[in-house]
KEMAR-929419 format. One line per 4 residues: number of its first residue (from 1); their letters; for each residue y, x, z of C-alpha. Coordinates in pm, 1 decimal. Each point is the difference from the previous one (the first is absolute). Layout:
NUM) a) Y,X,Z ~ ...
// end
This chain:
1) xxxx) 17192.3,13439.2,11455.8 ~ 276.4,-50.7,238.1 ~ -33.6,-164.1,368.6 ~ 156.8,-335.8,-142.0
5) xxxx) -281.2,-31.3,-289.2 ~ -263.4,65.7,210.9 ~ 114.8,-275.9,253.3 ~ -5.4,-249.3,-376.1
9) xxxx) -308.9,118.0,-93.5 ~ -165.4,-72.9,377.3 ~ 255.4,-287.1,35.3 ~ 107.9,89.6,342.1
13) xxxx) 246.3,-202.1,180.5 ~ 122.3,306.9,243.5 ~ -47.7,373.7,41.5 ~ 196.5,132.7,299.4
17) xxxx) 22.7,414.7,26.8 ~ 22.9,116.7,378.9 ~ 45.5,326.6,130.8 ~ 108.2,153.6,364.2
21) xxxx) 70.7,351.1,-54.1 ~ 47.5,26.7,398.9 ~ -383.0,-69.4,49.2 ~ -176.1,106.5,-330.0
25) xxxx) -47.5,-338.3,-175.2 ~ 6.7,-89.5,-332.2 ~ -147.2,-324.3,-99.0 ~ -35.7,-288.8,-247.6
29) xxxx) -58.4,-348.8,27.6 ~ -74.6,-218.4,-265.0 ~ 5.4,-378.6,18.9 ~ -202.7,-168.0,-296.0
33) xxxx) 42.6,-356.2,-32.9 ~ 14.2,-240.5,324.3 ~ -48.1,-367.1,-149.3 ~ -224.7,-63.6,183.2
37) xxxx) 106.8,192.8,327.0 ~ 137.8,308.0,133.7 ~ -76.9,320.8,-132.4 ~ -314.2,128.2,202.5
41) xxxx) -174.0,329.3,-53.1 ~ -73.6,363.1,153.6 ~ 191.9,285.8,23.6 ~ -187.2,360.7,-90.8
45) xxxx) 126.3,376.0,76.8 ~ -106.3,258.0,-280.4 ~ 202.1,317.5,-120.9 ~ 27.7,-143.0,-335.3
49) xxxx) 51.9,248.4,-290.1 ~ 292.4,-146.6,-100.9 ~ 265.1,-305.1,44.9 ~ -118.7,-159.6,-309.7
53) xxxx) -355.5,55.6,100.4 ~ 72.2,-231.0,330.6 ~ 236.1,-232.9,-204.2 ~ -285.1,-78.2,-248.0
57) xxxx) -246.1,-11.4,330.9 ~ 192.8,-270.0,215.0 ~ 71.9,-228.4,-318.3 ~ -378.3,-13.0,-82.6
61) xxxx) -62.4,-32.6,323.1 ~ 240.4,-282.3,105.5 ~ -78.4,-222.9,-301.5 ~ -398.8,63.5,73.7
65) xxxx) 85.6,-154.4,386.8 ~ 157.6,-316.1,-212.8 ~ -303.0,-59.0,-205.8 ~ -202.9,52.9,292.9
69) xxxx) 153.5,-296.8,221.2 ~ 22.9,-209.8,-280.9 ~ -361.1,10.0,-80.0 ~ -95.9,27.6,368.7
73) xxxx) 225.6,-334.0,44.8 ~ 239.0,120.3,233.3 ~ 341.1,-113.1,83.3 ~ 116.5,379.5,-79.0
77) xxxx) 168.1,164.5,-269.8 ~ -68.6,427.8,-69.3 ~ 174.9,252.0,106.4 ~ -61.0,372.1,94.6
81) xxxx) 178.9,292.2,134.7 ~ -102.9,377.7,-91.5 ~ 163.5,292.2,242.1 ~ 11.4,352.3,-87.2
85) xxxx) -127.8,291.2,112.2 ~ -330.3,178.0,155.9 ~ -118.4,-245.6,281.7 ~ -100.5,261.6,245.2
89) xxxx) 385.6,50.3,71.2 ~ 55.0,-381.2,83.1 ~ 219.6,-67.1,306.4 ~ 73.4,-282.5,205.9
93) xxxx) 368.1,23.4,-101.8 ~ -77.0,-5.4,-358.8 ~ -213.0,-334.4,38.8 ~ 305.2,-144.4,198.4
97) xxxx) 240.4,75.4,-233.0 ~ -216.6,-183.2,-286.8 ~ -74.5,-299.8,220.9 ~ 386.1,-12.0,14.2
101) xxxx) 31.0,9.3,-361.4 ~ -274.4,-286.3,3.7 ~ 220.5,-192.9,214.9 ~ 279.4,-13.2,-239.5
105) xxxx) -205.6,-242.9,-271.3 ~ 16.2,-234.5,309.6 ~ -379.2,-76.6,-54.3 ~ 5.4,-16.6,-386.5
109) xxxx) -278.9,286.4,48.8 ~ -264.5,6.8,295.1 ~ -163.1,383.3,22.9 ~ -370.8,63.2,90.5
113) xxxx) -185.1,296.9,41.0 ~ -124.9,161.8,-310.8 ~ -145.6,367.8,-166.6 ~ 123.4,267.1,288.3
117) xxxx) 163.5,-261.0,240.2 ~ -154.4,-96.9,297.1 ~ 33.2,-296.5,264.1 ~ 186.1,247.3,213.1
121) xxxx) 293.7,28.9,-288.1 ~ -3.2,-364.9,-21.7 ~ 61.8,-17.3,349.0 ~ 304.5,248.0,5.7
125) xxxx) 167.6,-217.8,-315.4 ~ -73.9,-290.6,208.6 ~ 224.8,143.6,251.9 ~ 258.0,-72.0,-245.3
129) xxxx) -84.4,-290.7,-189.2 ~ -226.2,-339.4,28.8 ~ -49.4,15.3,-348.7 ~ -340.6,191.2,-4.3
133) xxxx) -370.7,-69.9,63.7 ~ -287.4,194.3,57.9 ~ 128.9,225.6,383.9 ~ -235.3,16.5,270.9
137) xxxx) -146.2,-321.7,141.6 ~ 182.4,79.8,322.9 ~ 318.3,-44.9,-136.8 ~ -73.8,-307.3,-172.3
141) xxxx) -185.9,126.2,-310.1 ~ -329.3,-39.9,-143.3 ~ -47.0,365.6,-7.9 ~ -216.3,168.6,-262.5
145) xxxx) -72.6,-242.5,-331.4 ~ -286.7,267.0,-112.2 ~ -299.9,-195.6,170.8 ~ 171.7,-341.1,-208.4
149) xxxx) 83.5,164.9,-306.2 ~ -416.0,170.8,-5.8 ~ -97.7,-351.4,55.2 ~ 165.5,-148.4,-290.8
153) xxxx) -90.3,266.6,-238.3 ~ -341.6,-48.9,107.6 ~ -77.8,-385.7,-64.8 ~ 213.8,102.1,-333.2
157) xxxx) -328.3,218.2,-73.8 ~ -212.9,-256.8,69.2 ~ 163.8,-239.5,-242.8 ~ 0.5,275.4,-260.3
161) xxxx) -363.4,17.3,49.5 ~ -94.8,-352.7,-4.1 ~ 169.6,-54.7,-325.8 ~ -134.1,373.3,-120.1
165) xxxx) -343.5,-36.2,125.0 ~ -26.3,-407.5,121.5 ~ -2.1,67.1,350.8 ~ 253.4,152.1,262.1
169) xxxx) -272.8,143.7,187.2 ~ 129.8,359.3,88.7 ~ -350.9,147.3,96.6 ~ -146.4,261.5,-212.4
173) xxxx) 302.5,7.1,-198.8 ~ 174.0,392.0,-23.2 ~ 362.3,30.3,26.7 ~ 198.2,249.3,-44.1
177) xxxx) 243.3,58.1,207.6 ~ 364.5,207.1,-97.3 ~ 208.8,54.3,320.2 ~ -149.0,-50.2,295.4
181) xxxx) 348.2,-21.9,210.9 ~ 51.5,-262.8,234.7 ~ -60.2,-266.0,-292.6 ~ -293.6,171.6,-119.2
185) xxxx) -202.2,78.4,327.5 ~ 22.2,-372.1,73.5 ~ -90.0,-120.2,-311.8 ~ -288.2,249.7,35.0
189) xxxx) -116.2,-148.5,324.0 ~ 9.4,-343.0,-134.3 ~ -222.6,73.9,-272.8 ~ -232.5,278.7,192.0
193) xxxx) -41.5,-318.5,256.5 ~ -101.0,-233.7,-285.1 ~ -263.6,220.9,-127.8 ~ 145.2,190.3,-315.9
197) xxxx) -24.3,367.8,-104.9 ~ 326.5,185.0,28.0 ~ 136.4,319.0,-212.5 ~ 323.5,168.1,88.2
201) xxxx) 275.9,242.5,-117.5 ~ 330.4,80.0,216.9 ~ 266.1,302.7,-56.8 ~ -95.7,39.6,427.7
205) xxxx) -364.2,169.5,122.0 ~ 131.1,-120.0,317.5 ~ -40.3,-393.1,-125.0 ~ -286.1,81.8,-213.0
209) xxxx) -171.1,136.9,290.6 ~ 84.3,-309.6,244.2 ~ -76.0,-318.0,-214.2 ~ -372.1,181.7,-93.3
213) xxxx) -42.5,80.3,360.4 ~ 94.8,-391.0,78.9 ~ -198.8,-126.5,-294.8 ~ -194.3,215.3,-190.3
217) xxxx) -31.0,54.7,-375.4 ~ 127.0,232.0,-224.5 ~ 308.0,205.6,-158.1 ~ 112.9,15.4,-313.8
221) xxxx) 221.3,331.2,-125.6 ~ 272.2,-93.3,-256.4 ~ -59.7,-190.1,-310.8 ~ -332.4,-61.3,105.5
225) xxxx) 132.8,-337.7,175.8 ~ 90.6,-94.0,-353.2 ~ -375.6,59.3,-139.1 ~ -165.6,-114.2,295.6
229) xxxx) -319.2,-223.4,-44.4 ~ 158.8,-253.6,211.8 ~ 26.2,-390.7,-4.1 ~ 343.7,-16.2,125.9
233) xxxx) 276.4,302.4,-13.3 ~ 287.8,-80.9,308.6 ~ 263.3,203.9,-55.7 ~ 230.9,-10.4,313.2
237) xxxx) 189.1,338.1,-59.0 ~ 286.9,11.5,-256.2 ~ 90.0,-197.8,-244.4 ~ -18.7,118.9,-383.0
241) xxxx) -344.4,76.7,5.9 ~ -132.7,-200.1,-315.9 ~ 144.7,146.6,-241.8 ~ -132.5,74.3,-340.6
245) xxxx) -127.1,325.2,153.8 ~ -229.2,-184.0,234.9 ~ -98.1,-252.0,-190.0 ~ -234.0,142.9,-226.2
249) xxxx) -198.7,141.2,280.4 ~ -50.2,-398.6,208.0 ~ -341.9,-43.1,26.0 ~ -8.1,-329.1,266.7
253) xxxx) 93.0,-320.7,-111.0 ~ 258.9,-59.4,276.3 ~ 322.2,137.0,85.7 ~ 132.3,-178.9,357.4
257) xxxx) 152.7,194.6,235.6 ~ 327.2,15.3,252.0 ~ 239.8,261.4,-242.1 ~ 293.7,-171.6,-90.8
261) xxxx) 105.1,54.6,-356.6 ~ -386.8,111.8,-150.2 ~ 98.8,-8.8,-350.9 ~ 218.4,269.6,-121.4
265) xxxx) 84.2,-273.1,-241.4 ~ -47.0,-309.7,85.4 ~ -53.5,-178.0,-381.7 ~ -116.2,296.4,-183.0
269) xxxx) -278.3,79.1,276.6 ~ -74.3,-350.2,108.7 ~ -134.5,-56.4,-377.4 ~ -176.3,327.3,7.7
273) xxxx) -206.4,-86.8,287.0 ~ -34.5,-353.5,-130.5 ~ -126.5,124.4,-337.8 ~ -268.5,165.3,180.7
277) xxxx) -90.9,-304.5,185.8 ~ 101.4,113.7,391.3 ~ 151.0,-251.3,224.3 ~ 292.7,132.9,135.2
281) xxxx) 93.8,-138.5,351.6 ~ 437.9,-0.7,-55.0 ~ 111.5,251.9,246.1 ~ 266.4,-245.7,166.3
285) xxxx) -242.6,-288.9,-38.6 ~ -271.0,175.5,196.8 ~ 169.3,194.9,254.9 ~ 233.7,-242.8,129.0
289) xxxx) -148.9,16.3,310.7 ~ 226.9,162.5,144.7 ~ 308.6,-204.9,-99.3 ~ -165.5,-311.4,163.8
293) xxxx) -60.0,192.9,289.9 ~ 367.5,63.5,62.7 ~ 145.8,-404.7,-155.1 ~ -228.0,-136.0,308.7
297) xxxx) 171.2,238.9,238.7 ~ 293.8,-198.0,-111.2 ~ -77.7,-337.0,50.9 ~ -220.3,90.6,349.1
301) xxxx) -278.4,269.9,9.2 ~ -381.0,-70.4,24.3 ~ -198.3,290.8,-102.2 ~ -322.8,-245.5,-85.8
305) xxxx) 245.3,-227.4,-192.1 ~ 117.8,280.6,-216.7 ~ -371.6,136.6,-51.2 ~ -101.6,-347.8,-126.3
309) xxxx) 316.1,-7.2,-243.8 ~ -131.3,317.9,-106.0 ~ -300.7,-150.4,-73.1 ~ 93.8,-200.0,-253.9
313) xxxx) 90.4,250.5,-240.3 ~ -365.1,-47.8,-107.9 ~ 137.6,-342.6,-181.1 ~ 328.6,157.9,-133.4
317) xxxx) -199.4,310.8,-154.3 ~ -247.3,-245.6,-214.7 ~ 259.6,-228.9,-77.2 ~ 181.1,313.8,-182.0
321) xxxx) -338.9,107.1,-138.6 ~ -24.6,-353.4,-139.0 ~ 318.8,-65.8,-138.4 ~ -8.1,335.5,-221.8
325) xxxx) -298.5,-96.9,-123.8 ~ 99.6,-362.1,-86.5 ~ 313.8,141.2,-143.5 ~ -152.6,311.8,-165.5
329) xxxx) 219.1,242.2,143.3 ~ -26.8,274.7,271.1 ~ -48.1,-48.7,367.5 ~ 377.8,164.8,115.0
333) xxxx) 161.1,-214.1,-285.2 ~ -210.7,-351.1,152.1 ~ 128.3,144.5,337.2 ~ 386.8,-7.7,-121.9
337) xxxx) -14.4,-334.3,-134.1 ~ -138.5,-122.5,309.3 ~ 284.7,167.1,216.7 ~ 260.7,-121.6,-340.1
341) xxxx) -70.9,-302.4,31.7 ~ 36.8,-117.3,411.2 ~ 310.3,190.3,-70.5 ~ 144.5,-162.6,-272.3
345) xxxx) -132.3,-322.0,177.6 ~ 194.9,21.6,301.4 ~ 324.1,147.5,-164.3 ~ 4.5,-304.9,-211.4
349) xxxx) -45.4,-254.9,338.7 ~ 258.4,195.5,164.2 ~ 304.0,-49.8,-292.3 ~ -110.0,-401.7,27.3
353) xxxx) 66.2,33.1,338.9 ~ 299.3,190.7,13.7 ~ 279.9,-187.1,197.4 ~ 316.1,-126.4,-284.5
357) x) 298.2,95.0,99.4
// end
């Protein structure tokens, strides 16, 4: 599939290719759909495989940040921005030169800190563009979304539970946790605080060893987080991860967790886990966190105002749950019609309104 079908098949308004050979970069950002705003969304450093392995990345990626303000009701459209190469060699230069690169859209895309970026790289891009959220609070910014993104997530667990179990109580309940990064050890604390039982698994001992230290419980080795006797499983890793591999294996009844892009396929595994009657929190529906973390930066910072917005991902999560069920279809399908709809909403007030000439 060439570049050009891929951009059809997503239905991507702009893909922009960027590359300073002078400092090392090599970068792509990918702007979604902004009907109802600009393009906002993170930018992440990994040493990809391949081009078309980051290509494929930043397209899912950027259309899951579109859905996600949609659904979250924010004036924002998606975007994303992927750059390559092994983020131990990252340089101030080589954040510069993308934050130039940013500038060029002329605010069409807004960066944030994402996977491998930091609030320290959002500062250095800031030093060349105002179009980016997310740097340290001393230079304006509302620093690191983790603590808001952990909050979200967790009153999305609590709605999974009260429709799973009739109450949102988290107490006693076991969930599993994959990732325990800076999403993950917050969610953990949130949860550890409210009274559940906590299981983890993390490619670092170093993690591993910190959030049990912080909060007790347990670790899981490998596929064992799939078969875990668990009420909830939180994946806030990588994406992928139910797959029809895993899925055989899920023993809780609830998938909700801060991963973007869960489902290897989204249809295919969406009615897998539906046929097998687990509630599946939608990645961008649940995690979003994070993006409304970085939309109240732009319109005036409050730390408490962003945790309450947070907050209300408990509504959004069982209005999804709901609306599958009414509709008989999957969770991540409800989730897209949500998000389809505001879209196609607005785009049809905005061609009423369009000045004649």
């Amino acid at each position: 599939m060439t570049i050009f079908e891929q951009l059809s098949s997503y239905d991507h308004e702009q893909v922009v290719f960027c590359r300073d050979e002078a400092v090392g970069l090599k970068a792509i950002i990918a702007v979604h759909n902004t009907t109802l705003g600009p393009a906002l969304g993170g930018t992440r450093m990994l040493d990809y495989p391949s081009e078309a392995d980051a290509v494929r990345d930043v397209l899912r990626l950027s259309r899951g940040m579109t859905y996600k303000a949609a659904v979250a009701g924010l004036d924002l459209g998606g975007g994303k921005a992927v750059i390559f190469g092994d983020p131990s060699m990252k340089t101030e230069a080589m954040f510069r030169a993308f934050g130039r690169f940013v500038d060029t859209l002329g605010g069409r895309y807004i960066t944030a800190e994402d996977m491998n970026t930091t609030v320290e790289d959002m500062g250095n891009i800031r030093r060349e563009t105002r179009w980016v959220t997310g740097s340290e609070a001393a230079h304006g910014g509302s620093g690191d979304p983790s603590p808001v993104t952990a909050w979200g997530c967790f009153h999305g667990i609590r709605a999974c539970l009260e429709v799973t179990y009739g109450s949102p109580d988290v107490a006693g309940r076991t969930v599993a946790i994959q990732g325990v990064g800076n999403v993950g050890f917050w969610l953990a604390k949130y949860l550890h605080e409210a009274g559940a039982k906590l299981l983890y698994t993390d490619v670092s001992s170093k993690r591993l060893a910190k959030v049990v230290d912080s909060f007790g419980g347990a670790v899981l080795e490998g596929d064992d987080f799939y078969r875990a006797e668990a009420d909830v499983l939180a994946p806030c890793a990588i994406g992928g991860i139910i797959n029809p591999r895993t899925i055989p294996m899920l023993r809780a009844p609830i998938i909700a967790g801060g991963a973007n892009n869960q489902l290897d396929d989204e249809r295919r595994d969406g009615e897998a886990l539906s046929s097998r009657n687990i509630n599946y929190a939608p990645d961008y529906v649940i995690n979003a966190g994070g993006l409304i973390n970085v939309y109240s930066e732009l319109k005036g910072y409050g730390r408490e105002k962003a945790m309450q917005d947070a907050a209300n991902i408990f509504d959004t999560v069982k209005r999804v749950i709901n609306k599958a069920k009414v509709e008989g279809t999957t969770t991540a399908m409800a989730a897209n019609r949500v998000a389809e709809e505001r879209i196609a909403a607005v785009h049809r007030l905005k061609r009423v309104y369009l000045p004649r000439a």
